[in-house]
C-alpha positions in Angstrom: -166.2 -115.3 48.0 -162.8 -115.9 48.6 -161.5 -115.1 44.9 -163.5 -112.0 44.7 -162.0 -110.8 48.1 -158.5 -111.7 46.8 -159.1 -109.8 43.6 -161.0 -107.0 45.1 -158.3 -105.9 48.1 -155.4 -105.3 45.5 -157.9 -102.8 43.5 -158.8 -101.5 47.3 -155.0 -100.7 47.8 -153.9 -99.2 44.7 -157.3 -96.9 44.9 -156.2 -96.6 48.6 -152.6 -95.3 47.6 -153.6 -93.1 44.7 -156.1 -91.0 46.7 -152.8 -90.9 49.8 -150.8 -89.3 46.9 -153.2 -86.8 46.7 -153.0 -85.7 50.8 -150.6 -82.9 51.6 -147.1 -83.7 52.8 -144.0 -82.4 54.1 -140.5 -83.7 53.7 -139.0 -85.4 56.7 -135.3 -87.0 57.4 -135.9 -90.5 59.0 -133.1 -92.5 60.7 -133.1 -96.1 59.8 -132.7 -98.8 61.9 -128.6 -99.3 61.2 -128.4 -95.3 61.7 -128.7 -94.5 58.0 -130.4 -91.2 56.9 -133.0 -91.2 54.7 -135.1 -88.3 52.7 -138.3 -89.2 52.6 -142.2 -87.2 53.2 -144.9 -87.7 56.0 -148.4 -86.9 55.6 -149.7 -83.2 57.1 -151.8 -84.2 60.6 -155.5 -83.6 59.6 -156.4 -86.4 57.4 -159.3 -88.7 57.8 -161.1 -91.4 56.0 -165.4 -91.6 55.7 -166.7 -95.6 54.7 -170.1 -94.8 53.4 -171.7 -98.5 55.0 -171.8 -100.9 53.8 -169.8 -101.6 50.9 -167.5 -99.0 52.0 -166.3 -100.4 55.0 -164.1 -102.9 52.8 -162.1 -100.7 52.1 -160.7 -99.7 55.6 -158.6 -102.6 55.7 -156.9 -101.0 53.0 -156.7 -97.7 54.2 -155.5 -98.8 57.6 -152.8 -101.1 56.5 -151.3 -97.4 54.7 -152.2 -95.4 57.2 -152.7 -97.4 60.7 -153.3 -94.8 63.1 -155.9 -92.6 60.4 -159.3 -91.6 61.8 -162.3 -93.1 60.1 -165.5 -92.0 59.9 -169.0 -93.3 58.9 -172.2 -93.1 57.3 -175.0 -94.8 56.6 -177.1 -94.4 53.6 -179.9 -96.3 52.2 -181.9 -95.6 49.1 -185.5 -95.5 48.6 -186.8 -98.7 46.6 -189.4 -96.7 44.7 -188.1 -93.3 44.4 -184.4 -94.1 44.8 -184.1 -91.2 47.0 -180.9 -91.1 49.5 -181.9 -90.9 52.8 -179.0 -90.8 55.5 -179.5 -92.3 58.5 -176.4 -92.4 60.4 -173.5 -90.2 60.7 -170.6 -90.6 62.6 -167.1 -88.5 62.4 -164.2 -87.1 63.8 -165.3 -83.9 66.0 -162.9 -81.8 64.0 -163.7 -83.1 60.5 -164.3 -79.7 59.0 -160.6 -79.4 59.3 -159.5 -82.6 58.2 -159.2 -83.7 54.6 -161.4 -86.8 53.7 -161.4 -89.6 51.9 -164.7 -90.8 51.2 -164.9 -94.4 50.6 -167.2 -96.1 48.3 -166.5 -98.5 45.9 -169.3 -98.8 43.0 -170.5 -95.5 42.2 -173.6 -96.3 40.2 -176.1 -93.2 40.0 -174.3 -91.1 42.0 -177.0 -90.4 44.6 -175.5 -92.0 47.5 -172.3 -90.1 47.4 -173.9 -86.8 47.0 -175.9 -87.2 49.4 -172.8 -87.9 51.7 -171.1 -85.2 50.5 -174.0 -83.1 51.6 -173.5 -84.6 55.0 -170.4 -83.4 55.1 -170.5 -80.1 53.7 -173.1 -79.4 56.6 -170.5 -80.8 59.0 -167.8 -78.2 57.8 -165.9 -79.7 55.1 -165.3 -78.6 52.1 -165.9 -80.4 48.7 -162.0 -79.3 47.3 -161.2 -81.3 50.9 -163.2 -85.0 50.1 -161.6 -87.3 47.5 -163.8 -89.7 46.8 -162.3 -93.3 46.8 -164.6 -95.7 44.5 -163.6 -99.1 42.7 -166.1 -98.7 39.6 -168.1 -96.0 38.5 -170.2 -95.2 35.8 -170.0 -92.1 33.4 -173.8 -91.5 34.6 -172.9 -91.3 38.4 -169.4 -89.4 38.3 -171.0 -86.7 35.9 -173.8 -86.7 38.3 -171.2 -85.6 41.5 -169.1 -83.6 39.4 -171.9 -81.2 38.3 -173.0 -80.7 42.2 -169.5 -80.4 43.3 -167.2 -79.4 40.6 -164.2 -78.9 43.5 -164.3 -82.9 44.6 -162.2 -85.2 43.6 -162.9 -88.6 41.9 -160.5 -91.5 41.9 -161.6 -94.6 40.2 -159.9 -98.0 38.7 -162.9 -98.0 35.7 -165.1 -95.9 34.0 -167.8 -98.2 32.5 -171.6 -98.2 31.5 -172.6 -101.2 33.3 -171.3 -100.7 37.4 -171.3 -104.2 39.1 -173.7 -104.1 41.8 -173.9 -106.0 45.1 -170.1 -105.9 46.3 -170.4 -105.1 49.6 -172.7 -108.3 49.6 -170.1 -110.3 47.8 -167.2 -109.1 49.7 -168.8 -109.7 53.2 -170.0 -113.1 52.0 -173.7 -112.1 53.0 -174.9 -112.3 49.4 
């Protein structure tokens, strides 16, 4: 467990980073600690992140240790054994998350049908797809086509593209495999 944690957290955080890249900024003057002055950007207020639980929750660490003071949301999602039907049955998130961008974090996206179900979720909570970047470690070409022809106006941010999606990582991660 502990070598696939150790390999899994530095995919986390560059995932992590990419999808902060893609939040809204504005540039900012900061005054160092020995009274230099420094260009740099700050993030726009209204950003949030969504774990889809389980597997999703490991990557908060990841997101927090960018972003420490970030909201985080959550939902729970469970498919159905024989028809593999999404059913969502917990949702928890900021009050104003219509008005926040989200990133949705999930990190195998296999078929697809957990995340657009989440989307859903949050589409009837206000937001809008061009607002959720979806945050995922591994995905398959099945399952990102799948979310792209629902919601052409999300975002997908991935480290691979492959056939084959590894399954069980939120097992594996939380050592409850």
């Amino acid at each position: 467990r502990g070598d696939f944690v150790f390999c899994a957290d530095p995919l986390i955080r560059l995932v992590v980073e990419e999808g902060l890249n893609q939040l809204p900024y504005s540039e900012c003057t900061v005054t160092t600690p020995t009274g230099y002055k420094y260009d740099g950007v700050k993030f726009e207020r209204g950003n949030c992140g969504v774990s889809i639980m389980r597997s999703g929750e490991a990557m908060e660490q990841g997101l927090r240790d960018c972003c420490r003071s970030i909201r985080i949301g959550k939902i729970l999602i469970q498919s159905d054994e024989e028809t593999q039907k999404a059913k969502v049955y917990y949702a928890k998130f900021p009050p104003d998350v219509y008005r926040r961008k989200v990133l949705l974090m999930y990190p195998i996206l296999s078929t697809g049908n957990t995340v657009i179900e989440a989307v859903r979720v949050l589409i009837e909570h206000g937001v809008q797809p061009k607002h959720i970047i979806l945050l995922s470690l591994f995905s398959t070409p099945h399952g990102a086509k799948s979310i792209i022809q629902e919601f052409p106006d999300i975002t997908i941010l991935t480290t691979e593209v492959h056939p084959v999606a590894p399954t069980h990582f939120g097992q594996r991660y939380f050592g409850t495999d």
